[in-house]
N, C-alpha and C positions, 0 to 999 in steps of 0.2 A: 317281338322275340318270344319265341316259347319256352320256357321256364322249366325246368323237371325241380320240384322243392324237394331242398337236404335240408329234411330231419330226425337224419340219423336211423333209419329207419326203411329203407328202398335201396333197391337193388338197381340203384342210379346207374352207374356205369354202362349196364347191358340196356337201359331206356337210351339212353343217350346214341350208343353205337346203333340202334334202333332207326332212330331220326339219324344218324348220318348217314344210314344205310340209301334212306331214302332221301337225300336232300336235303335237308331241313337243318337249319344253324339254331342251336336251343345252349341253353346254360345251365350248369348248376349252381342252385344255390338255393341261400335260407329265408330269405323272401321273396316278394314281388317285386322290387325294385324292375322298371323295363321290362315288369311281362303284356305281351297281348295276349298270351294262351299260355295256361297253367297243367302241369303234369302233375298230380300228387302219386308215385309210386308208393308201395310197402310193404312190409315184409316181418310179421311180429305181433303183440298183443296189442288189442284195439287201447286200453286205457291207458297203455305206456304212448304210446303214438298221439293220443290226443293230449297229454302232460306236455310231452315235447310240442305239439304244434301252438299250445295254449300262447305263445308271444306274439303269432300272429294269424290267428284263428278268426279274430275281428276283421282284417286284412282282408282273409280267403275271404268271407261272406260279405263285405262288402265290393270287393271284385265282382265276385257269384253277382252280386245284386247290380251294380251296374253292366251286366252281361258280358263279361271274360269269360270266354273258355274254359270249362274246367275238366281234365279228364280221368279221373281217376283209377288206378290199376290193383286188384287185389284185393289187399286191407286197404291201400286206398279209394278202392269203393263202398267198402263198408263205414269208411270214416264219413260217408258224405251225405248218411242218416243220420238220424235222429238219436239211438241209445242203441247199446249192443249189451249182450247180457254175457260176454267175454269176461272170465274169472271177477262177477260180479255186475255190476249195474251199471255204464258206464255215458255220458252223456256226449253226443259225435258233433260233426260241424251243421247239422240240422238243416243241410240242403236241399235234399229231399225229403221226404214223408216216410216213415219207417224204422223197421227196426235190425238186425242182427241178432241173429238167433243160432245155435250149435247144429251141424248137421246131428239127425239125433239115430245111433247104433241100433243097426238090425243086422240079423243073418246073412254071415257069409260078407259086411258090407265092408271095405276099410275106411278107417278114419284117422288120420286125413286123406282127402279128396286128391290124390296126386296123378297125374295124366292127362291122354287125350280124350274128347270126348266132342258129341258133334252137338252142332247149333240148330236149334228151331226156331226161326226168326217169327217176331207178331209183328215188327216194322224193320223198314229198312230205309232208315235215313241217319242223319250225320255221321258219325265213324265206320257206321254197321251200312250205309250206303252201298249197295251191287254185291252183297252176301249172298251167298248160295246156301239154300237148305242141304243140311248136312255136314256142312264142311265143318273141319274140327279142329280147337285151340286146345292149348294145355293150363291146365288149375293144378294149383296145390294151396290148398285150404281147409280150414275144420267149420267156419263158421256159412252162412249166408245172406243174403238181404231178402227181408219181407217187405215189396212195396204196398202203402197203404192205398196207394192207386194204381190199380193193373195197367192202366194204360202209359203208366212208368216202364213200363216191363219191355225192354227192346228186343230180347233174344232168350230162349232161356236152354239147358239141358237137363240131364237125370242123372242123378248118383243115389240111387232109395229113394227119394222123391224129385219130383220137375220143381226146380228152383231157377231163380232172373242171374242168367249169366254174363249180362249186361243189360244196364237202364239208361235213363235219360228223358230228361225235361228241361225244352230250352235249350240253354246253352251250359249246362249240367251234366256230365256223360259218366258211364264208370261200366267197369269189364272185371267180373271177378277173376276170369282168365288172365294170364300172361297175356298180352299181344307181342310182348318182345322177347318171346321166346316161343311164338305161335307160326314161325313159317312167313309163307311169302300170304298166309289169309294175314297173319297179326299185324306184317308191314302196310297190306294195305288199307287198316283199320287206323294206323296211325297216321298214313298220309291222308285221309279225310280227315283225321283229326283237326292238324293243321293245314288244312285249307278250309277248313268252316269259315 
């Protein structure tokens, strides 16, 4: 069963209508209880989001570790590093290698990050599987992920600088993009999702 976790914090509803767009029978709720594949959605400050998840944060990573699915959307790809320096210092689920850092203010740039914007893939496999260069999802965010190893780096785009518009290692995934508010590209990022 693919899981989307409620903590308070994700824009669940529009994930879910997502997957039933495309076929896919998932649930919400505040654990793992009956998941094969994990959605972590979000929508909010990184240290408030990891307070909330902190009851079953041990959970996620031992999931993670015994190779669940995990895919996370937004802030919840941010959550899936290591520290975010979001209104202070904050420590994430340490998935991946990396950090969260502010997109940082130049000329003419807005901030937050909100719209379409197109992909330049460095691989294309699991969610990101038969992506076309160029084709374009929607973000809205201030922050982004620094992977400590490029070869994390699955796709990235430009807003003032080329930052990881989604990563992945393993069985590890995250999209700072929407995909469920990305078109008929973001549905089909979710159905590899859950068919990995």
């Amino acid at each position: 069963m693919t899981v989307i976790l409620d903590y308070g914090m994700g824009n669940l509803r529009s994930v879910q209508q997502a997957l039933t767009a495309i076929g896919c029978e998932s649930t919400v709720q505040s654990n793992l209880s009956g998941a094969s594949k994990l959605i972590i959605p979000g929508v909010g400050a990184f240290g408030a989001a990891m307070e909330r998840l902190s009851p079953i944060a041990v959970d996620i990573r031992k999931a993670a570790g015994d190779g669940m699915p995990i895919l996370g959307l937004c802030l919840g790809q941010q959550l899936l590093f290591e520290t975010s320096e979001e209104r202070g210092s904050h420590a994430g689920l340490g998935l991946l290698k990396g950090r969260v850092v502010y997109l940082r203010p130049q000329p003419g740039l807005k901030i937050p990050h909100i719209g379409w914007n197109a992909l330049r893939y460095r691989r294309s496999d699991g969610p990101t599987a038969g992506g076309l260069e160029g084709e374009q999802v929607y973000f809205v965010h201030s922050l982004v992920t620094v992977c400590n190893d490029p070869s994390d780096v699955v796709a990235t785009t430009t807003h003032g600088i080329e930052f990881a518009a989604a990563v992945g290692r393993k069985n590890i995934w995250g999209c700072q993009f929407h995909p469920e508010k990305s078109g008929a590209i973001g549905l089909r990022m979710l159905r590899r999702f859950v068919e990995c």
